[in-house]
C-alpha positions as CSV (number, residue, x, y, z in Angstrom):
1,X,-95.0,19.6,24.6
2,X,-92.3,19.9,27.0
3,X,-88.5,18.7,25.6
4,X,-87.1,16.0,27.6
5,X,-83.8,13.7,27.5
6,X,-84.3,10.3,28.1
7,X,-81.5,7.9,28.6
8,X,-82.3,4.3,26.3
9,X,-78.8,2.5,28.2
10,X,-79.7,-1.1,28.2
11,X,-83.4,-0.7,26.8
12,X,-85.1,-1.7,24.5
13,X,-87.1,0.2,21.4
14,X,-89.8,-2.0,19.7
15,X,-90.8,-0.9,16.4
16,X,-93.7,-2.1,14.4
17,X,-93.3,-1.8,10.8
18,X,-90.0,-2.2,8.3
19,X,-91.0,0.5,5.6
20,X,-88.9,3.5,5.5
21,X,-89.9,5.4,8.2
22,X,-89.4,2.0,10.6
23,X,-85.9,1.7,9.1
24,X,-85.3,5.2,9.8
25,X,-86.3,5.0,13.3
26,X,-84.4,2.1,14.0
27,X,-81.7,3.8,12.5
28,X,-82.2,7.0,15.0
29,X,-82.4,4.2,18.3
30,X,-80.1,2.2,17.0
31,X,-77.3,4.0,18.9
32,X,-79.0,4.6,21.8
33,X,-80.6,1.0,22.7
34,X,-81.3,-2.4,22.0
35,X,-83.8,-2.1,18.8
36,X,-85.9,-4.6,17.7
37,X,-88.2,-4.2,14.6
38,X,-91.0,-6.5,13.6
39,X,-92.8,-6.9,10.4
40,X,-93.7,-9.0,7.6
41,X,-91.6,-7.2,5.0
42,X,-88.8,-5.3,5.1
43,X,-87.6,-2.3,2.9
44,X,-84.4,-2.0,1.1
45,X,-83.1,0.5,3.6
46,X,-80.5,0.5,6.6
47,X,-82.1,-0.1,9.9
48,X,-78.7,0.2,12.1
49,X,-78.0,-2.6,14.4
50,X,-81.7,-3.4,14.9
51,X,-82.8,-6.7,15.0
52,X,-85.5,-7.1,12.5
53,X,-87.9,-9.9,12.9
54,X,-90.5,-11.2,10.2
55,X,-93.6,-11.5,11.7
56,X,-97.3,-10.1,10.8
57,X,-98.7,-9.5,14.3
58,X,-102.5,-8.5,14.1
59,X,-103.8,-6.0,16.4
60,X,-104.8,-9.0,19.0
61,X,-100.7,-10.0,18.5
62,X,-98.9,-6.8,19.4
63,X,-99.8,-7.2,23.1
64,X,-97.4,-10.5,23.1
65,X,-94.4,-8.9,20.7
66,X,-94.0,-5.9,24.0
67,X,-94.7,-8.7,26.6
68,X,-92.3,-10.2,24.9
69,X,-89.5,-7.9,24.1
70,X,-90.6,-5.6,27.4
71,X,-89.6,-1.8,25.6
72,X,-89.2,1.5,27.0
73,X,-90.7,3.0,24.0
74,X,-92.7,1.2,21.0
75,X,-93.0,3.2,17.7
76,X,-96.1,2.7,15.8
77,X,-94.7,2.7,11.9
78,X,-97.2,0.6,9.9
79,X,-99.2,2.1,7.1
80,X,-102.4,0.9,8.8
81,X,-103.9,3.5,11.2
82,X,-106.2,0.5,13.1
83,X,-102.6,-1.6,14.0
84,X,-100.9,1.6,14.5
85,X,-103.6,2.3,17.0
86,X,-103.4,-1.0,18.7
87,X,-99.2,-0.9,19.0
88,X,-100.4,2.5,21.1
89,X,-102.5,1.2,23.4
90,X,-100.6,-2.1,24.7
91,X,-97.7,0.1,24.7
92,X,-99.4,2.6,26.9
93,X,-101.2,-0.4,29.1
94,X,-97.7,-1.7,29.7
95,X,-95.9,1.4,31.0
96,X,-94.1,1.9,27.7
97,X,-93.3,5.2,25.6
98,X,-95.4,5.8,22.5
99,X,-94.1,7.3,19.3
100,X,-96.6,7.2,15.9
101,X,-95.2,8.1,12.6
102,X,-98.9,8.8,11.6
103,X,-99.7,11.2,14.1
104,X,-99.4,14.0,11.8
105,X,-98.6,16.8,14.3
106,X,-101.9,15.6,16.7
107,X,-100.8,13.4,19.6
108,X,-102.7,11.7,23.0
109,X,-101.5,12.4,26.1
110,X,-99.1,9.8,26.2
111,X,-97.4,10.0,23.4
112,X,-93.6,11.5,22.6
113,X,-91.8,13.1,19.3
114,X,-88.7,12.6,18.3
115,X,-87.1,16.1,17.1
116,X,-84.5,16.0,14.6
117,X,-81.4,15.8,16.2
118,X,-78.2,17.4,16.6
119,X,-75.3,15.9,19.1
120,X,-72.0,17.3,19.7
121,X,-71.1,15.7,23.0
122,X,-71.9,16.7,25.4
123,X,-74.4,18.9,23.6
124,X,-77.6,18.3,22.0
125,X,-79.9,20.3,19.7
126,X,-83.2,19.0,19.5
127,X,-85.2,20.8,17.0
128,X,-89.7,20.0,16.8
129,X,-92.0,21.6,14.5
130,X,-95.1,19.5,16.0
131,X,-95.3,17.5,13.5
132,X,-96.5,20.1,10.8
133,X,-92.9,20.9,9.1
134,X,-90.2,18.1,9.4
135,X,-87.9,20.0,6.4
136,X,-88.2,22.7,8.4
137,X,-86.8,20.7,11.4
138,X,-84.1,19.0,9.1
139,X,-83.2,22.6,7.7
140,X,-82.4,24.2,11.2
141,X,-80.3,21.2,12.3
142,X,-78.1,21.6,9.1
143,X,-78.3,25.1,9.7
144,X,-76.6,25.1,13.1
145,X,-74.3,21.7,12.7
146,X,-73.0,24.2,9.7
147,X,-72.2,27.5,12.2
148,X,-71.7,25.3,15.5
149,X,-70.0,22.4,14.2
150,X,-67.4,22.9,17.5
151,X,-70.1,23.0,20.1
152,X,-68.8,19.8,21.8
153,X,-65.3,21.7,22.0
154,X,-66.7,25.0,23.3
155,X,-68.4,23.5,26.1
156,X,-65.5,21.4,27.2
157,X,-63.7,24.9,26.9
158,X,-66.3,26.9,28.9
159,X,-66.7,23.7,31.6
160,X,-63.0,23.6,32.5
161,X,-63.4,27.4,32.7
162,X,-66.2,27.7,34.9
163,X,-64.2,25.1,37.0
164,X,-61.0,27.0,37.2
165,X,-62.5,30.4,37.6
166,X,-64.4,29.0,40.5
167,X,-61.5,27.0,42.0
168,X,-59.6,30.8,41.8
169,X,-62.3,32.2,43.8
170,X,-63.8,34.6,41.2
171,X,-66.9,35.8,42.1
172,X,-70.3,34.1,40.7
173,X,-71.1,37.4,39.0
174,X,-67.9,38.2,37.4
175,X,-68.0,34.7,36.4
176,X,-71.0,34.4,34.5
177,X,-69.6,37.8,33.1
178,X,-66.4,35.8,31.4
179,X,-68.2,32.6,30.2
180,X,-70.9,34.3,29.1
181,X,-67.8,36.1,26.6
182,X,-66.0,33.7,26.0
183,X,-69.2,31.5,24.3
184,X,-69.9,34.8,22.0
185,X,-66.3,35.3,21.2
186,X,-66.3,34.7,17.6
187,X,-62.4,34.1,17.4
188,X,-62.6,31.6,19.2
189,X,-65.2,29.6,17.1
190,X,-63.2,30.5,13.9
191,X,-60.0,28.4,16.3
192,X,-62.1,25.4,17.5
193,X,-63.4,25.0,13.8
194,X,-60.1,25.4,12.0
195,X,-58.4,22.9,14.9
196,X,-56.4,24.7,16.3
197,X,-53.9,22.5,18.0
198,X,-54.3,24.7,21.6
199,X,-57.2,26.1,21.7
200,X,-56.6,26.6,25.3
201,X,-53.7,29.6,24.1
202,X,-56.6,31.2,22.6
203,X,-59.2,31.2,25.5
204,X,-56.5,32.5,27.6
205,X,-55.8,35.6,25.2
206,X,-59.5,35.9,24.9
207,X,-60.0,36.1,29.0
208,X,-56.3,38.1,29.0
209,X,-58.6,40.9,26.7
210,X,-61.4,41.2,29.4
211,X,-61.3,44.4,31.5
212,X,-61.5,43.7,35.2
213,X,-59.7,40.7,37.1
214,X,-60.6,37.2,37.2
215,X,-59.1,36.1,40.9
């Protein structure tokens, strides 16, 4: 599978089921879109801002619950393969996304994962073990939350950089040469994660260290 961003402004995630794993995918859309979760019980668990909506659609049902609601992306969360398997296919037959929480690491064509997440405007980590290893998945994106807390920061640092360094002229080469520094300059992760009030002060005495000129 091939990782993609998708962008869920003003859409709309429709997902069947309110056990657990529908609460914690609402919870993951949540942010992202409109969410809207339909089933006849509901868990004792946070579903984010999604709308939840009692309702026991049958297999013939879920056809008029995406008609209705019109989603990019429906996520099949029942515990019954058969209704799981019906959500799938009207999604697919109206143009939707598919995601299956009981695909167990074997997916159709159409369907997408959602990788554990990691989002540090404006970077994001997304980390997939197909399906076979999700505590693996949740392990890595402690993992690197823990050693790259100040991602965000750095790459505002290095895009200001790039901008400046081509604004000055410096060559493409020799510039690739600097940024490609400064992101492995371990000083300057120790600043951005202790918050340092001008972290700017210490790119510059990073670049200032560099042999060669920059303009």
């Amino acid at each position: 599978m091939i990782p993609l961003l998708h962008d869920f402004t003003d859409e709309t995630v429709l997902v069947v089921g309110g056990g657990p794993v529908g609460a914690r995918k609402a919870r993951r859309f949540a942010a992202e879109a409109t969410v809207v979760v339909v089933s006849p019980e509901f868990a004792e668990k946070d579903f984010g801002d999604a709308q939840q909506i009692r309702a026991a659609p049958d297999a013939d049902g879920i056809a008029a619950w995406i008609e209705r609601t019109d989603p990019a992306l429906v996520v099949a969360a029942t515990d019954d393969s058969h209704l799981n398997d019906a959500a799938a296919a009207a999604a697919r037959e109206a143009g939707a996304l598919v995601n299956r929480a009981d695909d167990h690491g074997e997916r159709a064509v159409d369907d997408v994962a959602v990788p554990a997440t990691v989002r540090d405007d404006p970077v994001t980590l997304a980390i997939a073990t197909g399906g076979r290893a999700p505590a693996l998945s949740k392990y890595l994106r402690e993992e690197f939350e823990a050693q790259f807390g100040s991602a965000g920061e750095m790459a505002a640092l290095v895009g200001d950089l790039r901008d400046d360094l081509q604004s000055q002229g410096v060559d493409p080469e020799r510039r690739r040469d600097i940024v490609r520094t400064v992101v492995r300059n371990r000083e300057l992760w120790k600043a951005l994660d202790r918050g340092e009030p001008n972290p700017h002060q210490v790119l510059a005495d990073v670049i200032e260290d560099l042999p060669g000129e920059t303009a």
